[in-house]
Legacy VTK file of the C-alpha trace (Angstrom):
# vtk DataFile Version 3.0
C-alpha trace
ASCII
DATASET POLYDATA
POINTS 250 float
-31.949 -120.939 -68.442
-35.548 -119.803 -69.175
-36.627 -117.609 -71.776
-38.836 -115.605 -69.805
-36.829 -113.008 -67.900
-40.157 -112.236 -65.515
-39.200 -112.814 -61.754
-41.548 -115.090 -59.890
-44.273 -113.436 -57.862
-43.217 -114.917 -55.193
-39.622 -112.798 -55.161
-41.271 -109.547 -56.201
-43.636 -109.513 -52.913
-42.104 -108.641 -49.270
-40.579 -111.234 -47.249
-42.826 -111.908 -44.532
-41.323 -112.299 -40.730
-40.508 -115.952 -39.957
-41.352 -116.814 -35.805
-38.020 -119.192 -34.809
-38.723 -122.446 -33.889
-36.701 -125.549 -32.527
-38.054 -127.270 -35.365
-37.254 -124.754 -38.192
-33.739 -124.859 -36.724
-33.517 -128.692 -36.757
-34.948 -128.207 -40.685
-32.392 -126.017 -41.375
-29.437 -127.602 -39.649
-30.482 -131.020 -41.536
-30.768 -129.409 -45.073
-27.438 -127.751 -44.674
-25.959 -130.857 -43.646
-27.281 -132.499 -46.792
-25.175 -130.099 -48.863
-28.290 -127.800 -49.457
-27.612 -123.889 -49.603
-28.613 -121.671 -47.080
-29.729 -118.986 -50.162
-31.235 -121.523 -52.003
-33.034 -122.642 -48.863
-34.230 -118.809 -47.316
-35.601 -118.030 -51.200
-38.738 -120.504 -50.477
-41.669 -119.343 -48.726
-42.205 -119.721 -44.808
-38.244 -119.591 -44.890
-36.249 -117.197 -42.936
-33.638 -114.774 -44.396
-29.844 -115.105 -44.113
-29.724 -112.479 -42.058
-32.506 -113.760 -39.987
-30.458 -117.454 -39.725
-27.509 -115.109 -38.555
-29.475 -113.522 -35.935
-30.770 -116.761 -34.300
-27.250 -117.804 -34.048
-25.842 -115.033 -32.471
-28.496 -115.052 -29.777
-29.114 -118.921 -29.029
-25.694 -120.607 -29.018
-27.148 -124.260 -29.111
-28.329 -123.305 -32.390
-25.468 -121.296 -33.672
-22.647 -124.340 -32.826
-25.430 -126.780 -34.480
-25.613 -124.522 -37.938
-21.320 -124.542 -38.248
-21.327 -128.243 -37.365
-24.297 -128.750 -40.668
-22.235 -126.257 -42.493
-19.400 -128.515 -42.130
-21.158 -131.862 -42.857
-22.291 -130.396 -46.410
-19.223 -129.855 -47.094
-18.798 -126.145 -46.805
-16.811 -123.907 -43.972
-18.851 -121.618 -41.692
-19.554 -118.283 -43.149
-18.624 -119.530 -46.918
-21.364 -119.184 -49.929
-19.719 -120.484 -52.582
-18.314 -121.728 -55.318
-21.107 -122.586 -56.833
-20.446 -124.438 -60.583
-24.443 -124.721 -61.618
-26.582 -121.581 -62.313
-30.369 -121.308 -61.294
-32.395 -119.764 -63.424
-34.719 -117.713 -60.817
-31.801 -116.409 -59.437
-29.967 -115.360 -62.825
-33.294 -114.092 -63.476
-33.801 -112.014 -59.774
-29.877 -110.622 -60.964
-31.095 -109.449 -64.194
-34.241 -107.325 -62.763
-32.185 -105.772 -59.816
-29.710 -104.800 -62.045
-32.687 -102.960 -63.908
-33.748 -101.706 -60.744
-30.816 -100.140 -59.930
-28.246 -102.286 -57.702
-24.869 -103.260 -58.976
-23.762 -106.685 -59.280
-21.255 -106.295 -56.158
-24.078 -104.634 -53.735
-26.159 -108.315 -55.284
-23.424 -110.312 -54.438
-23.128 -108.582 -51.164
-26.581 -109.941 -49.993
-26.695 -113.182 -48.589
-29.725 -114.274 -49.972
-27.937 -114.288 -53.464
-25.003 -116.169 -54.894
-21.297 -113.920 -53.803
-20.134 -111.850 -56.643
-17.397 -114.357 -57.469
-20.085 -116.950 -58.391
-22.127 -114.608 -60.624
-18.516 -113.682 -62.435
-18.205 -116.709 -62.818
-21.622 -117.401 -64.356
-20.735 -114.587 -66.876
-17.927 -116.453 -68.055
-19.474 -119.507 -68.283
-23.161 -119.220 -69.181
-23.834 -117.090 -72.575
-27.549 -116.476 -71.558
-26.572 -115.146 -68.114
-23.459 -112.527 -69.631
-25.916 -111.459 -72.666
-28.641 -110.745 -68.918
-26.484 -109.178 -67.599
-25.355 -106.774 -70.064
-29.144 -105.609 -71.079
-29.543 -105.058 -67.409
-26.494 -102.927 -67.090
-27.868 -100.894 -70.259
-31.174 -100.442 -68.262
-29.452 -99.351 -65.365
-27.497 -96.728 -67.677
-30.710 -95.672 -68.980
-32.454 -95.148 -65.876
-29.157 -93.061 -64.532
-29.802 -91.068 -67.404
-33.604 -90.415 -66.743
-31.742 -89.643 -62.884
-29.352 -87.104 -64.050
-31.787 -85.327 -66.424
-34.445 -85.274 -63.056
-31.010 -83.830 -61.178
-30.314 -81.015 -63.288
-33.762 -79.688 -63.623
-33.968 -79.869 -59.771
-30.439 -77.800 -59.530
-30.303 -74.308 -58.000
-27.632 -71.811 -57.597
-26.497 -73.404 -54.129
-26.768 -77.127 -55.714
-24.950 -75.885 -58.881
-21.724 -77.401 -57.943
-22.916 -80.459 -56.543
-24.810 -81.490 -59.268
-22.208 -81.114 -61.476
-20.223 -83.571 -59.571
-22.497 -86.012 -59.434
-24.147 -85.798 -63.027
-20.119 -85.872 -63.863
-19.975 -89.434 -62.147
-23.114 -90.699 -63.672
-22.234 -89.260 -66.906
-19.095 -92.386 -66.209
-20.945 -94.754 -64.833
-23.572 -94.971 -67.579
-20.525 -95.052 -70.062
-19.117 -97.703 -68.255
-21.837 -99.957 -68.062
-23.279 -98.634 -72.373
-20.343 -97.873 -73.523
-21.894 -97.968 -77.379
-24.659 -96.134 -76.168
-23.402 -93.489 -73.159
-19.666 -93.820 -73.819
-17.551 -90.600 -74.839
-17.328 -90.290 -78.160
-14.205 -89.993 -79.483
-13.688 -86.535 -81.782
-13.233 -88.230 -85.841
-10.355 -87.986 -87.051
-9.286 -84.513 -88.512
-8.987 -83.920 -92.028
-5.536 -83.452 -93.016
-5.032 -79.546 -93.354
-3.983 -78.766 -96.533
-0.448 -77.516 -96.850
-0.780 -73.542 -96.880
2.437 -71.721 -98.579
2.896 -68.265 -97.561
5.273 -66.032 -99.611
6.539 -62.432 -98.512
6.714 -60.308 -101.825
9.367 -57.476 -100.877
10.135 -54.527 -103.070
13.317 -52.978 -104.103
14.444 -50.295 -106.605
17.176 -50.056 -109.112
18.249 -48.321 -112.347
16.661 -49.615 -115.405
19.861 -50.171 -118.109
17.420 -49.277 -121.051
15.937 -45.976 -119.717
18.355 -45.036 -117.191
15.703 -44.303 -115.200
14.797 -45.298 -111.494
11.993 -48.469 -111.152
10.473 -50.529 -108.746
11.698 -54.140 -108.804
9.352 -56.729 -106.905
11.173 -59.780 -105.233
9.595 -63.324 -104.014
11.542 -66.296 -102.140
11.702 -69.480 -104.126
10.459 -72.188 -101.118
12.339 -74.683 -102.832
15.636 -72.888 -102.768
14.849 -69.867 -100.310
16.759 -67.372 -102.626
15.104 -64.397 -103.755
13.655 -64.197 -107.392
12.420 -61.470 -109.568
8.777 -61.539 -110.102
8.796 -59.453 -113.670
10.842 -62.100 -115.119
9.064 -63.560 -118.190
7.089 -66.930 -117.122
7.661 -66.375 -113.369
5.018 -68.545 -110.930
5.051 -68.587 -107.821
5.819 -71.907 -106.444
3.634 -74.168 -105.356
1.282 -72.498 -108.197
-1.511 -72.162 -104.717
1.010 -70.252 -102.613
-0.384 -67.340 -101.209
1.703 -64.228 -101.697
1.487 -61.101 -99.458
3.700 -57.639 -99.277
6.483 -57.323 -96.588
5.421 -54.373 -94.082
LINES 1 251
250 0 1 2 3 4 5 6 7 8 9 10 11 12 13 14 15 16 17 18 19 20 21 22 23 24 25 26 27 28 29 30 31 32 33 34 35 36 37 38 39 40 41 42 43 44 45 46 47 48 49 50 51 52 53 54 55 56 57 58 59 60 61 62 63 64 65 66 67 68 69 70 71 72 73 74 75 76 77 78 79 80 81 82 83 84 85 86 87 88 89 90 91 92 93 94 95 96 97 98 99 100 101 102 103 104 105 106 107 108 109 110 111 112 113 114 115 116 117 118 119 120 121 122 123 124 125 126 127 128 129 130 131 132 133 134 135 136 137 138 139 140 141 142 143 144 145 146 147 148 149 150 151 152 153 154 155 156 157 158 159 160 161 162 163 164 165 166 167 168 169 170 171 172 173 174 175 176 177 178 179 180 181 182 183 184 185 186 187 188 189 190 191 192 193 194 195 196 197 198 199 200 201 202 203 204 205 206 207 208 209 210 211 212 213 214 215 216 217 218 219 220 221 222 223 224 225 226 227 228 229 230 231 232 233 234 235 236 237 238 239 240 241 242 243 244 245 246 247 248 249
């Protein structure tokens, strides 16, 4: 495929109305029947469009029955556009800048002037240059449904409120779908692991004291190890883990 990803002038300007003829229908039906493609044959200038071709069909019968019977000659079934196995460049290139303009790849395929959308998956699988076209156009797309939704929400009012939202919601989507490294959610990072917090409830009894005979306060904290109760004015008594945090019941 070529380099240069500029579509020709002559698929940029407006298609200009093509007068039917006996003899552009004979040109047709003969090009057809030589296995030539009716959107490879409307693309050139002083050629009709697809839909055009359909029109003429539907209205002069002669012509319509001659068209299946060419369609059928080169090889392919009325109403049928494809497979097609070989890529064209101008085309591949007209995909890339509508995708930048806007359209999706089914609403391109749609358009019988262009290859169906089974052909241009297929070109993605099979032609590098075209998949690596297709994604930047998808990112342009994104970006310009960005610019969109940012134009949206400055346009919102009280009575559009809701409606916006819906709709910047689904762009929001489709922009991830079509960047996801760019416009996709991020994901939250991982959370550091919470450190381990031990909580110990000091409670306080009284009892007699053998060596004074007198009442005192004794203090008592729950081993987490062992959950029984220990005496805190015990000589070398820690709380365990050393870090525990150690509040009064009540």
């Amino acid at each position: 495929m070529a380099k240069d990803r500029r579509v020709p002038a002559e698929l940029r300007r407006r298609r200009e109305y093509v007068m039917w003829s006996e003899a552009l229908g004979r040109r047709l039906c003969e090009r057809l029947a030589a296995g030539e493609l009716l959107y490879v044959i409307c693309r050139e200038p002083g050629m009709p469009t697809p839909e055009a071709v359909a029109k003429w069909a539907k209205a002069k019968p002669g012509f319509g029955a001659a068209l299946v019977s060419a369609r059928r000659a080169g090889g392919r079934a009325a109403g049928t556009r494809g497979p097609v196995d070989t890529i064209c460049a101008e085309v591949a290139e007209e995909v890339f800048q509508r995708l930048c303009d806007g359209e999706s790849l089914t609403r391109i395929g749609a358009d019988a002037a262009m290859p169906c959308l089974s052909t241009l998956m297929r070109w993605r699988r099979r032609f590098p240059e075209f998949e690596e076209m297709v994604q930047l156009g998808m990112r342009v797309r994104a970006e310009r449904m960005a610019d969109e939704g940012w134009d949206m929400a400055m346009a919102a009012t009280p009575e559009t409120a809701y409606l916006t939202h819906v709709r910047l919601g689904h762009l929001r989507w489709m922009a991830g779908v079509m960047a996801p490294r760019v416009f996709g959610a991020r994901r939250p990072e991982g959370e550091a692991a919470q450190e381990k917090l031990t909580v110990l409830i000091r409670t306080f009894t009284s009892e007699v004291d053998p060596v004074t005979g007198k009442m005192k306060v004794v203090s008592l904290c729950p081993n987490p190890l062992t959950g029984e109760m220990e005496r805190t004015d015990v000589a070398g008594w820690a709380p365990t883990p050393p870090d525990a945090v150690i509040i009064p019941a009540g």
